[in-house]
C-alpha positions, 0 to 999 in steps of 0.5 A, spaced: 802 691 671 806 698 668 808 703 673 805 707 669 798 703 670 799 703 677 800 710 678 793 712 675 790 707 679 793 710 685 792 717 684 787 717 680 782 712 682 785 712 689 785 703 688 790 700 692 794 694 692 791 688 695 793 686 701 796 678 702 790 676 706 785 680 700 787 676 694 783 670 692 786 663 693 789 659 688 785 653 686 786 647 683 783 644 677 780 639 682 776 644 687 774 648 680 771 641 679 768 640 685 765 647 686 762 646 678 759 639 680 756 641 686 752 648 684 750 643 677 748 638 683 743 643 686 739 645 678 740 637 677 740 631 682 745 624 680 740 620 677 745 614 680 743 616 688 737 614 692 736 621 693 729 623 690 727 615 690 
């Protein structure tokens, strides 16, 4: 970021920087996956598992 961004959202807005432990983590490609599957999993079960059988 510019220093000239920073400064307007410091003095102006009063926004900080987050600290360390405030920013997200890093995911990979592969939790990203995981994630999606899983919240598609709760609209539309695996039609190859015994789950609803």
């Amino acid at each position: 970021m510019l220093d000239l961004q920073e400064t307007i959202l410091e003095n102006t807005l009063r926004i900080t920087p987050a600290a360390e432990d405030e920013r997200p983590v890093k995911q990979t490609q592969d939790t990203k996956w995981a994630a999606n599957l899983a919240a598609a999993r709760q609209f539309r079960p695996d039609p190859r598992s015994s789950e609803g059988s």
